[in-house]
N, C-alpha and C positions, 0 to 999 in steps of 0.2 A: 470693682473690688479687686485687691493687690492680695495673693495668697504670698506669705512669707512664712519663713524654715517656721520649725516647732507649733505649727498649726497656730500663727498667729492672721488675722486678716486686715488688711487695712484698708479703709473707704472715707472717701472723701465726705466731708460733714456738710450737712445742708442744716437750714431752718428748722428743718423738722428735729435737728440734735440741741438744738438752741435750750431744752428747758435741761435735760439729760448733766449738758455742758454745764450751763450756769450751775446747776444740783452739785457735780464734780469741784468746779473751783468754789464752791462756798465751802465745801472741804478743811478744816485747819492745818490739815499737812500741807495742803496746796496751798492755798490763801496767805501762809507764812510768806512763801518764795516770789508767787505768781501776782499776788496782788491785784486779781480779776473776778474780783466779788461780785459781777455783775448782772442785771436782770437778765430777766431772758429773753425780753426784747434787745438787751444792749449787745448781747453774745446773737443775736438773730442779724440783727446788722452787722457786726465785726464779723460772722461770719461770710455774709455775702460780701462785705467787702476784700476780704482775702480771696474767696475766690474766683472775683473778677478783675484780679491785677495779680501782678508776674512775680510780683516779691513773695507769698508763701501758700502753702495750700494747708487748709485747715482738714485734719482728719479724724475720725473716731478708730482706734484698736478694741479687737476682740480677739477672745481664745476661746476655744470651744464654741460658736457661733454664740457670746455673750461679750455684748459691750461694756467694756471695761477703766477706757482711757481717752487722753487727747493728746492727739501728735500734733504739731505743727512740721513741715518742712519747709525749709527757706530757703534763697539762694543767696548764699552769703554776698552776694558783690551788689542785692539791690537793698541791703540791711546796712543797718550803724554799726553791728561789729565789725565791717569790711573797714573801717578806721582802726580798729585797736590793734589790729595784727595783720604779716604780710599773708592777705588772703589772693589765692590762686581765682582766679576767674571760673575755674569749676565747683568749688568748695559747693558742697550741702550741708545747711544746719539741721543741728533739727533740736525739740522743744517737746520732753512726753511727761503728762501728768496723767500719775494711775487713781481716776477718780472712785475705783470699788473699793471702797475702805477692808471688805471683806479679801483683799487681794493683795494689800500693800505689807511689804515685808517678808514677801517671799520667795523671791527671785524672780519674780515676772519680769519688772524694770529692765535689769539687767539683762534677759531671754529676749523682750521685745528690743532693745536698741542694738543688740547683736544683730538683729534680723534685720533691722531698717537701716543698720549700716548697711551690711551685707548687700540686701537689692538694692542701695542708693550706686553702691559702687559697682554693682552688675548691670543695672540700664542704664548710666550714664558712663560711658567710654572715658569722658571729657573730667568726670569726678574723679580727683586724686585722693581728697578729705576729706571726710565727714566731720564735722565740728561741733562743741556744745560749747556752753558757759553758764556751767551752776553755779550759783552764790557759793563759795568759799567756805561758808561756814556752812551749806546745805552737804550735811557728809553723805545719807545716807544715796543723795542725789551723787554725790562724786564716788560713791565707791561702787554704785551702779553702773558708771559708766567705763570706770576702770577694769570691773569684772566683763565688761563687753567690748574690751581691745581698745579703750580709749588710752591716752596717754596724756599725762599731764606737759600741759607746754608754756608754763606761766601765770602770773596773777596778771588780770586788765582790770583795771579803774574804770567801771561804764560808770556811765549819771546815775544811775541807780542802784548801783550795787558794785563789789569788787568782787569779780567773777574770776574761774579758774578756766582758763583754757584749754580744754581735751579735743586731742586728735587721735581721728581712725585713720589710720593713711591706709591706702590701697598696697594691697602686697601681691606676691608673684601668684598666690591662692586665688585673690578675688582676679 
């Protein structure tokens, strides 16, 4: 388990989050964006499939020791966004859906992706950027990450959506 600022925790997600997760994306907030309505056998495999290969680590967030959410972290140069923009060979992505419907709309989002910029860019020396790409028209997703030092740096045309490019770049602080 990864302790980050404002008493948030982060742990990496096994099998045993598989029903929790599926519960979170059947979500209509999330299911809008995420598009991963899936059983909970299918999130039991997607799950160990992420965390036996080097492109992303699936994780669950909590605050106050109550699980709340789903991070993914990626390395952007083993992802398809490493096409759309000139991505640095450090860059980390990252991917949070706040599955507590009880929690959504409060400033959590934006507290939790502070923080996991924050430790992306303090254990990794080599991490310059921390990067997202919410749907364009997902505001409440882009003004979460704007409140969390992200920075608008373009629209990217993916296959599946027209995504806005946010960047946390590493500053003289981190």
């Amino acid at each position: 388990m990864l302790h980050l600022d404002n008493g948030f925790d982060l742990r990496p997600a096994g099998s045993e989050d598989a029903a929790k997760i599926a519960l979170w994306m059947a979500q209509p907030h999330i299911q809008q964006w995420w598009h991963q309505n899936w059983s909970v056998e299918h999130w039991a495999q997607e799950i160990e499939r992420q965390a036996a290969g080097e492109h992303s680590v699936p994780c669950v967030a909590a605050v106050d020791a109550e699980d709340f959410g789903y991070v993914e972290l990626y390395r952007v140069r083993h992802d398809r966004l490493a096409e759309y923009y000139s991505a640095l060979d450090g860059d980390w992505g990252v991917h949070v859906a706040i599955g507590d419907v009880t929690r959504v709309g409060r400033g959590l989002g934006r507290q939790l992706l502070r923080a996991l910029a924050d430790a992306l860019l303090l254990a990794d020396p080599a991490c310059l950027r921390v990067v997202a790409e919410p749907d364009v028209e997902n505001l409440p997703s882009v003004r979460a990450f704007a409140a969390a030092g992200f920075v608008q740096q373009g629209e990217l045309q993916l296959p599946d959506k027209t995504a806005l490019l946010m960047v946390r770049t590493r500053t003289v602080e981190d």
